[in-house]
DRENKE-172391 format. One record per residue (C-alpha): chain; residue number from 1; z, y, x. Coordinates in steps of 0.25 Angstrom, whole numbers. Example, Ala and Ser with C-alpha at 12.3 -4.5 7.8 and 13.67 -1.06 7.14 Angstrom:
BEGIN
cadena num Z Y X
A 1 31 -18 49
A 2 29 -4 55
//
This chain:
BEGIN
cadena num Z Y X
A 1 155 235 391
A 2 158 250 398
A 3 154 255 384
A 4 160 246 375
A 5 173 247 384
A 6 173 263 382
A 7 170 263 367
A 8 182 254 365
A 9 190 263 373
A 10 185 275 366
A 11 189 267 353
A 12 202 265 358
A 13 206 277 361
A 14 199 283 347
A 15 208 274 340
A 16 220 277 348
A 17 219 292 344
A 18 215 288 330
A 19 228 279 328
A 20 237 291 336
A 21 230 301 325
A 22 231 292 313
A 23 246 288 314
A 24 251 302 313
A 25 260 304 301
A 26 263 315 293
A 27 277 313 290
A 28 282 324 277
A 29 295 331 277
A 30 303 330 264
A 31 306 345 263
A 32 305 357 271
A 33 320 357 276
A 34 322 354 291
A 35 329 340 287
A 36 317 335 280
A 37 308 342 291
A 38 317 336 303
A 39 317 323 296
A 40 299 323 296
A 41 299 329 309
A 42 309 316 314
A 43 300 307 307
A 44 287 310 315
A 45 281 304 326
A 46 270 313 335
A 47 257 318 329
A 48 264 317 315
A 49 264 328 305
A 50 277 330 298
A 51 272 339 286
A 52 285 350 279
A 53 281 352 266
A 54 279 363 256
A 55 292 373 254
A 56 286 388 252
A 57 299 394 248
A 58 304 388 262
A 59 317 379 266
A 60 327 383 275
A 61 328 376 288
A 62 344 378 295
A 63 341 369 305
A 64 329 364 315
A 65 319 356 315
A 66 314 348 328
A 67 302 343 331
A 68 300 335 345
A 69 287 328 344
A 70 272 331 342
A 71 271 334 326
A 72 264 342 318
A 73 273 349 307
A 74 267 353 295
A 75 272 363 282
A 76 260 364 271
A 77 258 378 274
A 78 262 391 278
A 79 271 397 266
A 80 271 383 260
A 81 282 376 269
A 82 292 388 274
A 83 304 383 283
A 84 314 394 283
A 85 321 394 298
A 86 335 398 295
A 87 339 390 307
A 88 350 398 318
A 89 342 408 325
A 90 353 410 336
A 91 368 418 337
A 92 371 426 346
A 93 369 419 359
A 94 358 412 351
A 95 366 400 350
A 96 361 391 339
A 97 347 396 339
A 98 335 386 334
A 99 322 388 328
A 100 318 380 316
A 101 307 372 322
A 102 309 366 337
A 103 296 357 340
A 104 296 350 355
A 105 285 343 357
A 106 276 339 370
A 107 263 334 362
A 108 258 342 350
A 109 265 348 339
A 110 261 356 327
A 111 267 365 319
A 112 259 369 306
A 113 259 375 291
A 114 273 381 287
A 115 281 395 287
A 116 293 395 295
A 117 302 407 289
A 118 312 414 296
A 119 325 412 291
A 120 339 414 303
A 121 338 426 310
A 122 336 426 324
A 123 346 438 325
A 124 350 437 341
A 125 335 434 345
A 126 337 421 350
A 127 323 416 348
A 128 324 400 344
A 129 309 404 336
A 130 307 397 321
A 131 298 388 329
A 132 302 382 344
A 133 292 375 351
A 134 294 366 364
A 135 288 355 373
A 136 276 353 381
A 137 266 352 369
A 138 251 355 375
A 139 246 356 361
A 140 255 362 350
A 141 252 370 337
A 142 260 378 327
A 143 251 384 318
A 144 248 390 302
A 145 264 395 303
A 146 271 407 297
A 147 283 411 303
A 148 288 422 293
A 149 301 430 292
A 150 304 425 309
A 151 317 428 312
A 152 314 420 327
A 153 303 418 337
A 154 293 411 327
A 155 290 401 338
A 156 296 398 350
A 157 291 389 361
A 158 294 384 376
A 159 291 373 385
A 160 276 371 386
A 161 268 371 375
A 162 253 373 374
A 163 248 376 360
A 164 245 386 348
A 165 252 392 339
A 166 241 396 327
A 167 240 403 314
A 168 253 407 312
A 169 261 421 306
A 170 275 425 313
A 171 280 436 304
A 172 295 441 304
A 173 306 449 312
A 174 304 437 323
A 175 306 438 338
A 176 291 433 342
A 177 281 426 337
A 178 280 415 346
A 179 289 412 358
A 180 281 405 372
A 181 289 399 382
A 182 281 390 392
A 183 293 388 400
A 184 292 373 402
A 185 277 376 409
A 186 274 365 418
A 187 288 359 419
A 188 296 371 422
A 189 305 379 415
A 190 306 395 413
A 191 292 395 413
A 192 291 393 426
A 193 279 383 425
A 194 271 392 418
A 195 271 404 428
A 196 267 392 440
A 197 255 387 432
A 198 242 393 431
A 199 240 405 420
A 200 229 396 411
A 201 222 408 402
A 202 213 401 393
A 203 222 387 394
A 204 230 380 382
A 205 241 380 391
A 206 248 392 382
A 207 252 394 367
A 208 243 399 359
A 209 245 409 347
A 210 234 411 338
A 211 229 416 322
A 212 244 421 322
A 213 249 432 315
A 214 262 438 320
A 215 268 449 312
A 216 279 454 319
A 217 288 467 314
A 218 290 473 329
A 219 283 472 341
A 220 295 474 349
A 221 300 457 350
A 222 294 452 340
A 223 279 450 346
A 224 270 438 343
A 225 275 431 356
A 226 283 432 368
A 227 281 424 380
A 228 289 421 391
A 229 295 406 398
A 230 281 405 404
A 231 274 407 393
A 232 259 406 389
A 233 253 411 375
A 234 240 415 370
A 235 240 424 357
A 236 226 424 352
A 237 221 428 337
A 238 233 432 331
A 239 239 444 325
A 240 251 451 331
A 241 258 465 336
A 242 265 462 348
A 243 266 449 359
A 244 274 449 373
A 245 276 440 383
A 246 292 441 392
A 247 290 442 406
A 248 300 437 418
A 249 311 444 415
A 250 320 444 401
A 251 318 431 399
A 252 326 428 413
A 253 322 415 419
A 254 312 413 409
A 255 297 417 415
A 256 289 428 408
A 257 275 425 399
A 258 266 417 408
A 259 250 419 400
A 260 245 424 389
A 261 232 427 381
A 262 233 437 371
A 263 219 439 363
A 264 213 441 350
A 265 225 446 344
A 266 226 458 334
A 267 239 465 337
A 268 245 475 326
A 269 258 484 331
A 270 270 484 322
A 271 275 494 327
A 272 272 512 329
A 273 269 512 344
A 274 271 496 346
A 275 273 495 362
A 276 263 486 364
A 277 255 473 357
A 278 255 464 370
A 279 267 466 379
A 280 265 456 393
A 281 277 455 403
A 282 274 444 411
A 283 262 435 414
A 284 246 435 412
A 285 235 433 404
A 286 224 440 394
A 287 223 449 382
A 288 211 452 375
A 289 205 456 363
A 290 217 460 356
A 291 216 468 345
A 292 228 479 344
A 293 227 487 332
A 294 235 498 326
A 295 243 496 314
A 296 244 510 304
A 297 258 515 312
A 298 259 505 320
A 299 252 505 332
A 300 253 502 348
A 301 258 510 360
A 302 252 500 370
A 303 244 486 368
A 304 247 477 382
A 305 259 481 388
A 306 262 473 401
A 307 276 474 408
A 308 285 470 418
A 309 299 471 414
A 310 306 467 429
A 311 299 480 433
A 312 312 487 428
A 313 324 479 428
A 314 326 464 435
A 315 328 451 426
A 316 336 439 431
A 317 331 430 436
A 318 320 437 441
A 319 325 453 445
A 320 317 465 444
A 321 303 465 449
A 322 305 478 459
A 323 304 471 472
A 324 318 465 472
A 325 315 449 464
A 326 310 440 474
A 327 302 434 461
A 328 291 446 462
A 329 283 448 471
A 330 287 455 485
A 331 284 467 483
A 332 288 468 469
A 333 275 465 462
A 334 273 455 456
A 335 283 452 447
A 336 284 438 443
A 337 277 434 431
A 338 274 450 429
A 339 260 451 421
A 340 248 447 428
A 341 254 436 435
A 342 252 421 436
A 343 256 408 441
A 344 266 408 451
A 345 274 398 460
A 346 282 390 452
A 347 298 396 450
A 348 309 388 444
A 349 322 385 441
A 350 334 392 433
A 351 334 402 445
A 352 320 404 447
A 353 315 399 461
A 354 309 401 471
A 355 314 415 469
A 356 302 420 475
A 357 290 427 471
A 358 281 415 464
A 359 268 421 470
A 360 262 423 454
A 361 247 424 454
A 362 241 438 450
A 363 236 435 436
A 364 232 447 429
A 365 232 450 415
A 366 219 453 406
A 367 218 460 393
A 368 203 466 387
A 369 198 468 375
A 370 210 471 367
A 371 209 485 357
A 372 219 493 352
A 373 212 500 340
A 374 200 497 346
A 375 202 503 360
A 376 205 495 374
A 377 219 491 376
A 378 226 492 391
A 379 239 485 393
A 380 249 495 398
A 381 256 488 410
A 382 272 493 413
A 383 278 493 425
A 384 274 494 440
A 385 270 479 443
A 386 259 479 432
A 387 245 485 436
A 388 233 484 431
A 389 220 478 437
A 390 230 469 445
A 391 242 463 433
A 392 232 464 423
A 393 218 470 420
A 394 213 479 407
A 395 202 474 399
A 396 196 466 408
A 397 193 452 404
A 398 201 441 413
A 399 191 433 421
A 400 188 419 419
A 401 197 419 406
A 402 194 409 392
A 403 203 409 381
A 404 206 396 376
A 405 199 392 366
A 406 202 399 351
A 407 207 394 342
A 408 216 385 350
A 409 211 371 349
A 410 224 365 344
A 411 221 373 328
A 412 207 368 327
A 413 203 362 315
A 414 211 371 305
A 415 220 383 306
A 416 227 377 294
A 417 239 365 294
A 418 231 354 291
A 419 233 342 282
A 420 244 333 284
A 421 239 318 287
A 422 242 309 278
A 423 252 299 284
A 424 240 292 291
A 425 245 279 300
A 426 231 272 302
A 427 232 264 314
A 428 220 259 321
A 429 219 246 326
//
């Protein structure tokens, strides 16, 4: 009877999930203007697919569009559905700023199979991204997207969001890439939560960036990514010039760049004497086996650059890390959230407190086995609160570390947009 019993719950279930994955709908958009595309998007329930259809020679979206539950949204192709976001990119005060895509979502979302061309500029850098992402999604994907002529941060995320973005090109006079935030880690705000919670290398508890190809016409502000709020990234596999993560300190209350893994990259400057390819201002994590090839005249004046930028002039909320902020250590070293530190007490509120020193942990950085033109790389440090053999160590593999395995689960299957379903509602009785 115990048997019998357990293969009737074991059918249950199975027939549970069956029904869940049969009832999903694909629901299609008229057109590709935002109206029809709102109006698809109103229309489904979770796990649908709401499919845009062909438009190659692109339509011209004015306003946005929301998506605020777990859907996938499909075009038939990149450069054969183009949406064209000539949506307010921000005045002066950025007033009236908004991406053409806002998704929100707490349970998996997907993003797949379209271009999205950059129309409005985004003249006083306010940064609302073609694409904003939010929620607490452990499991989202945008992949097989071109983002061409960006006038904005491709895509733009905060909250806490766990997933990967894959197989997409960023091309244009953008602002970055990609945008992280993991400010609403754990509950908190500011990133707060992030910086009080365990490092996690080798977790799925990051955003993952992989098969990407980002060409970007200056190193200078325009990288592949910027981090800060907290965040976490890993940038594996792709193709790029130039990635950074903010520190504690211009983004004001906001934290710096929490964790990061950085490998099996190729990096091509754009620039004669381009600064650096990896520039690291706050936070820990690993670098390896990056490529960093010279490119005719272009070519690079340092690889790893990791920097301190409270080591010359104070930042409100936080002061200058000279031995005067109660938020560093007593003696002035360390900084909070400098690189090669980790978790820490927990620090909240509009004013940070308690406005003391959160005792972060000691969490050096790793980098081995990158080349520049074939020889070892050494990350230059700046700044007197930045040693090596204590914040971070050269070509020496961090102990104990696994990558997560590549590719990220969430793309198995095909690196393609798949097939619509077709309007299945099966029910199992």
């Amino acid at each position: 009877m115990i048997r019998i019993a357990k293969w009737l719950s074991l059918a249950f279930l199975l027939s549970v999930l069956f029904a869940s994955e049969v009832r999903a709908t694909t629901i299609n958009a008229l057109t590709c203007s935002q109206t029809d595309v709102s109006t698809a998007i109103g229309q489904a329930a979770t796990g649908d697919t709401v499919v845009i259809p062909l438009c190659p020679s692109g339509v011209s979206w004015t306003g946005n569009a929301a998506v605020g539950k777990g859907i996938t949204l499909q075009g038939q192709g990149i450069g054969q559905t183009v949406l064209i976001d000539n949506v307010p990119k921000g005045s002066s005060n950025c007033g009236g700023a908004a991406p053409m895509l806002t998704v929100s979502s707490n349970v998996f979302f997907r993003l797949t199979g379209f271009t999205i061309q950059g129309s409005a500029p985004d003249s006083f850098v306010c940064q609302p991204g073609h694409v904003a992402i939010s929620g607490s999604s452990p499991t989202f994907r945008i992949d097989n997207i071109a983002f061409t002529n960006m006038q904005t941060v491709g895509i733009r995320s905060w909250g806490s969001l766990f997933g990967v973005v894959d197989h997409c090109t960023f091309q244009g006079g953008h602002k970055n890439g990609l945008l992280i935030e993991h400010n609403g880690f754990g509950g908190a705000s500011y990133g707060d939560g992030s910086w009080a919670a365990p490092t996690g290398l080798g977790s799925s508890q990051f955003i993952f960036i992989e098969n990407c190809i980002f060409t970007d016409p200056s190193a200078v502000g325009a990288g592949a990514f910027d981090v800060d709020g907290g965040g976490r990234v890993v940038f594996r596999h792709n193709t790029a010039a130039f990635v950074v993560g903010h520190g504690t300190e211009t983004s004001g209350r906001f934290r710096g760049m929490r964790a990061f893994e950085i490998y099996n990259n190729t990096f091509i400057p754009v620039q004669n004497s381009q600064f650096t390819g990896v520039y690291l201002r706050s936070g820990t994590g690993v670098i390896y086996n990056n490529t960093f090839n010279d490119s005719g005249s272009n070519n690079w004046s340092n690889i790893i650059i990791a920097t301190n930028y409270r080591d010359g002039q104070p930042y409100p909320p936080w002061g200058q890390c000279n031995g005067t902020s109660v938020f560093d250590g007593p003696s002035g070293y360390p900084c909070i959230d400098q690189v090669g530190r980790g978790m820490g007490n927990l620090v909240s509120g509009n004013l940070p407190l308690p406005a003391v020193w959160p005792s972060e942990a000691l969490d050096p950085v790793y980098q081995w086995g990158n080349t520049h033109n074939g020889a070892a790389v050494k990350l230059s440090p700046q700044g007197p609160h930045i040693q090596p053999n204590r914040d971070y160590y050269d070509n020496v593999v961090m102990p104990g570390y696994v990558a997560y395995p590549y590719p990220h689960p969430l793309t198995l299957g095909s690196a393609n947009a798949p097939a619509p379903p077709s309007n299945l509602q099966g029910v199992v009785h």
